[in-house]
N, C-alpha and C positions, 0 to 999 in steps of 0.2 A: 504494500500500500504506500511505503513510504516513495520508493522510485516511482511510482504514478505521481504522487502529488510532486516531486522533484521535478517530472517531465512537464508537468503543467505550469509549474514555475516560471518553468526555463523558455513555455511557448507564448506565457503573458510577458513576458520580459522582452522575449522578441518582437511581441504585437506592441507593445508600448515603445520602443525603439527603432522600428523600421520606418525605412525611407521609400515603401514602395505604394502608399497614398499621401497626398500632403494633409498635414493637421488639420487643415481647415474639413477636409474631408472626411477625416476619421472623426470628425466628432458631426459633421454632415448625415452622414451614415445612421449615426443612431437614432437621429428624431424623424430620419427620410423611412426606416425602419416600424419603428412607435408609429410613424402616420398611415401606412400601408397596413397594420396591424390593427389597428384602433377602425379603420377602412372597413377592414375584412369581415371586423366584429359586427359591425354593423349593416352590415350589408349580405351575410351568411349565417352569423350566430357563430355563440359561443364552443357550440363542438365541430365545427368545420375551421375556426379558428384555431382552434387546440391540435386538430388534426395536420392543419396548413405548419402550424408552427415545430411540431412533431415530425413531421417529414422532413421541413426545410432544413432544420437544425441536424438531421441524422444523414439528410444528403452531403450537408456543406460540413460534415465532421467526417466522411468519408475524400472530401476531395481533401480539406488542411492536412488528414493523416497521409494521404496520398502525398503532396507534395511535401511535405515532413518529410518522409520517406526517402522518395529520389531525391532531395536537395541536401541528403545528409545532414536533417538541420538546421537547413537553411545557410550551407557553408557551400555548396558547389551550385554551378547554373544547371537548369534542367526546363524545359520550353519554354514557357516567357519569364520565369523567375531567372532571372542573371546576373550573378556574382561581379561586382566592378573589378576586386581585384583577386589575389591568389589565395587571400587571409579568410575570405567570407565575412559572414555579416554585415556586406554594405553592399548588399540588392538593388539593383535599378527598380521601378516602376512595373509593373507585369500589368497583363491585360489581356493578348492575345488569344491566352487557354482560360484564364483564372476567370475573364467575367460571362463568357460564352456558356462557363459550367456553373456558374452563378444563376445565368438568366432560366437553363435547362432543368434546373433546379426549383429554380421560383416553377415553370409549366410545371412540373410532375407532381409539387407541391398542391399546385391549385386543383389537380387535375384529381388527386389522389381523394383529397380534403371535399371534393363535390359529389367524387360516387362513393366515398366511403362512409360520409356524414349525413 
């Protein structure tokens, strides 16, 4: 238990440190988030919401443990995550894979939460 809570440590550490959205946008994110969910609620209910939320979050924790994975950590480049220099931890911008599997993510989400609610 304790190496889980170490790794999860280690991956707020790096969400709070990266250069691969600007500030203004990580903290954009979250209320852009809260309003598409607060949306949802009302516009579907409370169990299509829970469902939408339930899916989304177990999609986008199979794509971060994916790129955890190939990126050793976030120390080597690996498709649009790219290492500026030889040391890691100073990642360019990504986009290319990381928001495409975001957006495929949100449909399957919406998609799942409408026939399963």
């Amino acid at each position: 238990m304790e190496k889980i809570l170490n790794e999860i440590k280690y991956d707020l550490e790096f969400l709070r440190s990266h250069t691969l959205q600007p500030k203004w946008f990580k903290v954009l994110k979250v209320f852009v988030l809260l309003g598409v969910l607060i949306g949802y609620f009302f516009l579907f209910g409370l169990p299509a919401t829970i469902l939408f939320i339930a899916t989304f979050v177990t999609l986008m924790l199979v794509v971060h443990l994916i790129y955890r994975k190939e990126t050793k950590r976030y120390t080597t480049s690996w498709l649009d995550f790219v290492v500026e220099d030889g040391k890691g931890m100073k990642p360019k911008r990504i986009g290319k894979y990381y928001y495409p599997a975001i957006a495929v993510n949100t449909i399957i989400s919406v998609i799942a939460s409408q026939l399963l609610a």
